[in-house]
N, C-alpha and C positions, 0 to 999 in steps of 0.2 A: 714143264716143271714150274712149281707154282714158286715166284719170287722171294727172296731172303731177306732184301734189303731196299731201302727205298734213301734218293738223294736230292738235295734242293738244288738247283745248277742253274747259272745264266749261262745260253747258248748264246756263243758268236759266230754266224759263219761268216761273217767278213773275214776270219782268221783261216779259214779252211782253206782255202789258195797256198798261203803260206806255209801251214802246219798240217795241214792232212797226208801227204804222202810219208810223213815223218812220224806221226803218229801211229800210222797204220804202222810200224814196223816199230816203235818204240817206247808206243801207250798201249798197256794191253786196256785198260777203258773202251778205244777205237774199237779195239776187237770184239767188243759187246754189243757196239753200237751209240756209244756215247758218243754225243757230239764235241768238237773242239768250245771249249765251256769254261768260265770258270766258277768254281764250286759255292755256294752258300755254303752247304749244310750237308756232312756225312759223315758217318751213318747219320740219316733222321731217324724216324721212328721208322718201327717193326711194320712189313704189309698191312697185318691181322690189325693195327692199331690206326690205318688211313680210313677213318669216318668222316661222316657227313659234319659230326661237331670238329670235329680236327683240321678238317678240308677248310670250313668255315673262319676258325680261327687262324688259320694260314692265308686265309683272301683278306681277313681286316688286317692283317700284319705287314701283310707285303704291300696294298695298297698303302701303307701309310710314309712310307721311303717313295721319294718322286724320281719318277723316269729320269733318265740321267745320260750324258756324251761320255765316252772315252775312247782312251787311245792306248794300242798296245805298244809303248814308247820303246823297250829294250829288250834285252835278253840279261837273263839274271839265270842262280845258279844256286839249291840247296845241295851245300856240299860238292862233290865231283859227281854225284850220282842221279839227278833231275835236275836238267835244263827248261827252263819254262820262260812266257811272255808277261811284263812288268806291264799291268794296269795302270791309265794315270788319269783321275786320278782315284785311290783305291780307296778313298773312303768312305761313297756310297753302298762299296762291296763290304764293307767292316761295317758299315750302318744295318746292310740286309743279315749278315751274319747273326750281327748283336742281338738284333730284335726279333730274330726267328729262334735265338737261343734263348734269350730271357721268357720270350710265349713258351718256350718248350724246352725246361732245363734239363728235363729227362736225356733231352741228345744232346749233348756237349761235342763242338766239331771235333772230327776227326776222336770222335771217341774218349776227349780228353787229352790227347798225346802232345798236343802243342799247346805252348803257354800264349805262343802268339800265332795268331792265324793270319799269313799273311797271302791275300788275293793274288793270285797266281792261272796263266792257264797252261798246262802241263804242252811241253812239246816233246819228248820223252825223257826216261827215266829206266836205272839199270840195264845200262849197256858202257860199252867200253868209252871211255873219255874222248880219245879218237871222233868216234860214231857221234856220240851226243857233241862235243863240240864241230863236226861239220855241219850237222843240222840246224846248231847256233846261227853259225855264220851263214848258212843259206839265207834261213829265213829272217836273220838281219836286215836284209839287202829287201825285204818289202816292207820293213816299220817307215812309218807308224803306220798302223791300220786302227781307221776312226770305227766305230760300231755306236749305237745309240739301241741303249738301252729300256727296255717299257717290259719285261717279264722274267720271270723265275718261272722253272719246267720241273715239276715232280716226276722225276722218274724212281722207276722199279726193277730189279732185277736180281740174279745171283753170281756173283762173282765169280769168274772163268769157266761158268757151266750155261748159262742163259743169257740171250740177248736181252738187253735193257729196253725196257718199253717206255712209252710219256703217259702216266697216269692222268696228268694235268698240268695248266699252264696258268698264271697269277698276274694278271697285270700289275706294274708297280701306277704309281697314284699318279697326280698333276704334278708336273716340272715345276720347280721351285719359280718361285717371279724370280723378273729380272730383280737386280740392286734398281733402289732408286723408280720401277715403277708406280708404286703407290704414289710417291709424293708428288709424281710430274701429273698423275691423274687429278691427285688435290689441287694444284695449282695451277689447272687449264683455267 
């Protein structure tokens, strides 16, 4: 079956220890084949709409946000009903968001639905409170988990019916200088 949908995602599998067995049973994503991730950008654009100019425009975009550390510091909570891992800090993730939305205003995250998009990587969602708070607390017990960051993964696929595949993958640009190394250069 030829794909419906296509999604920007930074993979973490340093998270996967922690969140994989919990996923598998309370992210139906898992069940597509998504990796433990957290999302840029979804829906992006339509398959029929991933070209070479598109493709193009998403490599100058992404390079221009630099590689970046983080740490999966907590467990947070949309409403009773998705338990997920708190980025820190997340606003490299709101910088890659930002600027894959302004190149491409056509896909607004999450379709529009949220007024704030907050970086998140899902550990499940829609099950009994019970269930998602034991998996809370499990996977509490291995934060922080560090991950360093250098790409976004285009995947493809259609929801509950076809495994997600990796169309492509974007390296993000050069890590930010340090504070303070220009000037100690100047001043040797």
């Amino acid at each position: 079956m030829e794909p419906t949908q296509t999604a920007l995602i930074v993979p973490i599998p340093e998270a996967e220890e922690a969140v994989g067995r919990f996923r598998a049973s309370l992210d139906r994503a898992a069940s597509w084949g998504v990796p433990a991730h957290v999302t840029v950008l979804y829906p992006f654009l339509p398959p029929q709409q991933i070209n070479e100019q598109n493709l193009a425009a998403l490599r100058d975009t992404i390079a221009g946000i630099p590689r970046f550390d983080v740490a999966l510091t907590h467990v947070d909570w949309f409403g009773d009903a998705v338990v997920w891992l708190a980025p820190q800090p997340d606003r490299p993730f709101r910088d890659l968001t930002g600027a894959v939305w302004r190149r491409f205003p056509e896909a607004p995250p999450y379709a529009g639905a949220h007024s704030d998009v907050v970086p998140h990587l899902t550990i499940g969602h829609d099950a009994g409170r019970p269930v998602l708070s034991h998996a809370a607390d499990t996977v509490a017990e291995h934060l922080p988990i560090k991950a360093a960051i250098d790409r976004v993964r285009l995947i493809a696929g259609t929801p509950d019916v076809s495994p997600w595949r990796t169309v492509c993958e974007f390296p993000l640009g050069a890590p930010a200088p340090a504070v303070g190394t220009g000037f100690q250069a100047l001043s040797a």
